[in-house]
Each structure stands twice: as structure tokens, then as C-alpha cells.
C-alpha positions in Angstrom: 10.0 -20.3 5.6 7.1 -19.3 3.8 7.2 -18.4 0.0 3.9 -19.2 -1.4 0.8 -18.9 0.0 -2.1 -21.2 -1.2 -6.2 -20.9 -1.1 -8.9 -22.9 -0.6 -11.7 -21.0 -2.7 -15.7 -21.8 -1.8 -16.3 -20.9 1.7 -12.4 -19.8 2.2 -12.5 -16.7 -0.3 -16.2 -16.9 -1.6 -19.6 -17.7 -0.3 -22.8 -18.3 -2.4 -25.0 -17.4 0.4 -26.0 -20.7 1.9 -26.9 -22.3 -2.0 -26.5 -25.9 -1.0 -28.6 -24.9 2.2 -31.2 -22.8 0.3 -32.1 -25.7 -2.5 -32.0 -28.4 0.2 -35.0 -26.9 1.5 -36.7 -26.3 -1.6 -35.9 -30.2 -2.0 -37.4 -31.4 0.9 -40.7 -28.8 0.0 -40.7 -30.4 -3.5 -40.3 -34.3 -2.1 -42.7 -33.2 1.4 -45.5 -35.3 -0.9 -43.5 -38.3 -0.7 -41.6 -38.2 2.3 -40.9 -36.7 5.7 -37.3 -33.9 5.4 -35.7 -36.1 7.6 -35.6 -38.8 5.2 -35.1 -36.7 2.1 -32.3 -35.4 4.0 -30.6 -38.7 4.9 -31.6 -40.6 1.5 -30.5 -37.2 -0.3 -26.8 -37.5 1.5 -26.9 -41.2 1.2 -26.8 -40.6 -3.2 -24.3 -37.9 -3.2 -22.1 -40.1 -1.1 -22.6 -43.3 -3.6 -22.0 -40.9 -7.1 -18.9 -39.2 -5.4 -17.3 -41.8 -7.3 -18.9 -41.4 -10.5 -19.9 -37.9 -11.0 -17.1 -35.8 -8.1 -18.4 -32.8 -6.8 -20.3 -29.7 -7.9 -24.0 -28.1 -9.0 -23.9 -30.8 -11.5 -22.7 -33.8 -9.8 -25.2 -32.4 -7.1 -28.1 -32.2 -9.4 -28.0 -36.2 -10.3 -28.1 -37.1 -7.0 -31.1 -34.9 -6.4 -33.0 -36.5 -9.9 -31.9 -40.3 -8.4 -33.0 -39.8 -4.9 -36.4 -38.0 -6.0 -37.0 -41.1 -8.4 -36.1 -43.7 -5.7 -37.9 -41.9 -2.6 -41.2 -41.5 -5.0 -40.9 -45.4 -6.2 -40.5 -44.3 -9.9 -43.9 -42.0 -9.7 -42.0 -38.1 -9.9 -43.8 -36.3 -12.4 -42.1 -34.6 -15.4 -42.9 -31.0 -14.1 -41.1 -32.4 -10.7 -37.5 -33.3 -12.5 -38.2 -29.5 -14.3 -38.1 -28.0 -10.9 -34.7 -29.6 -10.0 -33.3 -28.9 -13.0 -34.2 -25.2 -12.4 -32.5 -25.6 -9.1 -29.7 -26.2 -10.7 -30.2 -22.9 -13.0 -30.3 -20.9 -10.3 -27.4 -22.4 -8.4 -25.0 -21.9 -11.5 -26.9 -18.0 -11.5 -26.2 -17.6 -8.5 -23.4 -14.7 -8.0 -20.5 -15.0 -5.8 -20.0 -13.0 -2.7 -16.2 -12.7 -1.7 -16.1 -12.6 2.4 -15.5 -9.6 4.5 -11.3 -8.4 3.8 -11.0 -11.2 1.5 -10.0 -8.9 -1.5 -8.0 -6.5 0.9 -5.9 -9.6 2.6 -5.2 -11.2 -1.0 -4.3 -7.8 -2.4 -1.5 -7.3 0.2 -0.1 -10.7 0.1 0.2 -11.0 -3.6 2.7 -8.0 -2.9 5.0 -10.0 -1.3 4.4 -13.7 -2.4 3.1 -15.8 -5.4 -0.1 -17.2 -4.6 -1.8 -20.2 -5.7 -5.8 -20.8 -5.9 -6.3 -24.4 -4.9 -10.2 -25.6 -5.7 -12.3 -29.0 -6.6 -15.0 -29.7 -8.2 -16.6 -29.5 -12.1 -14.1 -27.2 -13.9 -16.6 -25.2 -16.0 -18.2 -24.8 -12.3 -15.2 -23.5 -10.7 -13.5 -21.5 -14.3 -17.0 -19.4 -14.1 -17.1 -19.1 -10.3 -12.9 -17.5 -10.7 -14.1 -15.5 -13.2 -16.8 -13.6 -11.1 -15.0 -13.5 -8.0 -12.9 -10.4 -9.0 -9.6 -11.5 -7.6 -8.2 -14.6 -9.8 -5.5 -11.7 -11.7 -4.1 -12.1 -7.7 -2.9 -15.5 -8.3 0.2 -17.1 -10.3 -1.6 -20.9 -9.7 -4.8 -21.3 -10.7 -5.9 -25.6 -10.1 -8.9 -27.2 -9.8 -8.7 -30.6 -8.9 -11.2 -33.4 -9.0 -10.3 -34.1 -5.3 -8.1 -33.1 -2.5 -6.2 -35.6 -0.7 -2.3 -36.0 0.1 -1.7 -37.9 -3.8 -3.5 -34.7 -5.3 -1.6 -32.1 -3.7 1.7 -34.5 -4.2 0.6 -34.2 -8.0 0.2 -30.2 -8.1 3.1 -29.1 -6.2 5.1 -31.7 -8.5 4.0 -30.2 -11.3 5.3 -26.6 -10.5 8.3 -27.8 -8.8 7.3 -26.4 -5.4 8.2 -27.7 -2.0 5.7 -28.2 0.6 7.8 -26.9 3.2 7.8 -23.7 1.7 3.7 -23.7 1.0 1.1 -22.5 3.6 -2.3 -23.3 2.8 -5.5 -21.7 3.9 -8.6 -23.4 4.1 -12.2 -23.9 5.5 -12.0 -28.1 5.4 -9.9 -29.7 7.9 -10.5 -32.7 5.6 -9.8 -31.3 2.4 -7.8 -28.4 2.7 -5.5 -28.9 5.9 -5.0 -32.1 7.2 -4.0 -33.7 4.1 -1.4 -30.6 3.4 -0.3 -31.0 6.6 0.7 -34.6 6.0 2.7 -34.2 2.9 5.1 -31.7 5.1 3.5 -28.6 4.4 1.9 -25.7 7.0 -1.9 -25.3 6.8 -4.4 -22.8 7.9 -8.1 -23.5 9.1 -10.5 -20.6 8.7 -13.7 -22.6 9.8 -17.2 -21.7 8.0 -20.0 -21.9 10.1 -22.0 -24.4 7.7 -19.4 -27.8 6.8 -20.7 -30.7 4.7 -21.2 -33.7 6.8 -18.6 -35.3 4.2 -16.1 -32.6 5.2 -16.3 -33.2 8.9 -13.6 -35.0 10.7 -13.4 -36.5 14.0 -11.9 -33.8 16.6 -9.4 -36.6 17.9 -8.0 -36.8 13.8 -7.7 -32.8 14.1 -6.0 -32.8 17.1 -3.4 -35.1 16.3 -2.3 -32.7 13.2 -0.3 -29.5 13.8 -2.1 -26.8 12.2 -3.0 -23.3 12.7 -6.6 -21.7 13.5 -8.0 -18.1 12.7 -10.8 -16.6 13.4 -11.4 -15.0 10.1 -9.2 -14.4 6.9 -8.0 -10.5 8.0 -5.9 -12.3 10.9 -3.5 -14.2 8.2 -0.9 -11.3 7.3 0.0 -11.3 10.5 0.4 -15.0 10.8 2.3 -15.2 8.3 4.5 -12.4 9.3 4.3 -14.0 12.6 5.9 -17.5 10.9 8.8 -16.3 8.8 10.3 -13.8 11.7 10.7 -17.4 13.5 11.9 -19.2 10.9 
């Protein structure tokens, strides 16, 4: 049986309007001197991948990897005013306001009615604490976590920590890497609500999916009924 419901927030609850997208391309424009967008675009991925490790995720972690690949894929000869730009990228990206998606707020209203719900996210937590605040909606929640990565020892650790049994937890989510599959495999129920831009790093292969038992909607509005559907069988 259901008894909490759990949220994935960036491209689950909230979009930013294609940010990463958006200052990709101004990227590529800035580095088009040096290199074709191809290349920027493969070198670019190449650096986030190798600072996972060291800086996680976010605008911030984001912005490095930008400053590193520009200095690499100019051989040390980006100009001063070049690094400015980036670090205006990042200005605007932290600017940048948050756009719940369409019956997001309605959807969350009506469950918190009838559950306690927890707001599941990664990333930098200044990042994430300012994004929370703007959405509108975090006074909906009982659980608010962000994490520095999600992955079956993560959610382990959160669920321990409130005494909650993932057999009683449905997450929702946009990742099948982040958000379901790893739920999934610690015993709870999961949710996919795909977005229709994923970060190469969040991609799995469909084989994995499809070996996992999860459920699939269309878009957010269709969960009250899901979840309806789940605890009348139960």
C-alpha cells in the first residue's frame, strides 16, 4: 500500500526552460573561434563527466567544467573577457526563474490531502534551497532532501533516516537512472514521467529499463489516479 508519495523536482515538478540547452549554445558560439560545436559538445560532456567526482552536480559544478574545457580546447589562449562571459552564464542560469509544469501545483495540492509527501532532489544545496523556494509549492511537502547523488545507498540513507519503508513509498520521477530504477531496486514502487530533453548521463540502456518493474505516465495529471488505481489493489 501506498502511504507516502515522493518527487523528483527539476524536470519532474519544475522546468527552467531548456537552461542547460540555452547556454550550451551560447558555449559552442563563444568557443566557435576555437573549435567546431561538435567538439565543444563532446569535449564539454567529456569534463562534466571527469568533475562529477569532484564538484557533483549543478550551475556551479556546471560552470567549472565550462572554464576547464574553454581553457583546454583554446590551448591556454581564452581571453579574460571570454571566462567573464561564462561566468555570466552562470548569472543568468542562477536568475533564471522556475516554471512549475502544466497541473503540477493542482496534482500536488490534491495529494498532500491525503498523503505526506516528500521532495527528493540533487545537486548544490544553495542551488536547489533557492530553486524550492521559488517554485511555490515546497509548504506541500513534510520531506524536503537534497542529496549529492541518487543511487540505491542514498535512498537506503534517506528513508533510514525518517524511518520509512520503501514498500510503502512511490516515487515519481523524470530519470530512469536517478529517480526509478534505483528506487525500484531497494523494494520500493517508482513512477517515470519522461522529459523530452534527458542528459546523456541520465540515459540508460532500454534492455536495463525493461528488466525493472516500474510504471509510465504520460504527464504528471495522470498520477491521482495511479495511485488510486494501486491502493484499491493492494
Amino acid at each position: 500500500m501506498i502511504q507516502i508519495i515522493a518527487f523528483d523536482a527539476d524536470d519532474t515538478l519544475w522546468h527552467n526552460e531548456n537552461l542547460y540547452a540555452r547556454i550550451q549554445e551560447k558555449f559552442r558560439e563563444l568557443l566557435s573561434g576555437y573549435h567546431p560545436a561538435a567538439e565543444v559538445n563532446r569535449r564539454l560532456y567529456e569534463m562534466e563527466m571527469h568533475n562529477m567526482a569532484y564538484f557533483g552536480y549543478g550551475i556551479k559544478a556546471f560552470t567549472l567544467s565550462m572554464i576547464e574545457t574553454a581553457i583546454e580546447l583554446s590551448d591556454g589562449q581564452i581571453q579574460a573577457r571570454e571566462i567573464q562571459a561564462i561566468i555570466g552564464f552562470a548569472r543568468e542560469m542562477l536568475d533564471t526563474e522556475i516554471h512549475l509544469m502544466e497541473q503540477v501545483e493542482d496534482v500536488v495540492a490534491g495529494l498532500a490531502h491525503s498523503y505526506p509527501l516528500m521532495l527528493v532532489t540533487k545537486g548544490d544545496m544553495f542551488e536547489q534551497q533557492a530553486k524550492i523556494a521559488k517554485s511555490g509549492i515546497a509548504d506541500y511537502f513534510d520531506y524536503i532532501d537534497v542529496v549529492n547523488r541518487k543511487n540505491e545507498e542514498s535512498y537506503r540513507m534517506l528513508l533510514r533516516r525518517y524511518g520509512i519503508d520503501a514498500r510503502h513509498v512511490l516515487m515519481v520521477g523524470n530519470s530512469l537512472k536517478s529517480d526509478v530504477l534505483p528506487f525500484v531496486a531497494i523494494g520500493g514502487q517508482a513512477v517515470h514521467i519522461p522529459y523530452h530533453i534527458t542528459w546523456a548521463h541520465e540515459t540508460v540502456a532500454a534492455l536495463q529499463g525493461a528488466q525493472q518493474p516500474y510504471f509510465e505516465l504520460a504527464h504528471i495529471g495522470l498520477l491521482p489516479a495511479l495511485v488510486e488505481r494501486l491502493n484499491q489493489s493492494s
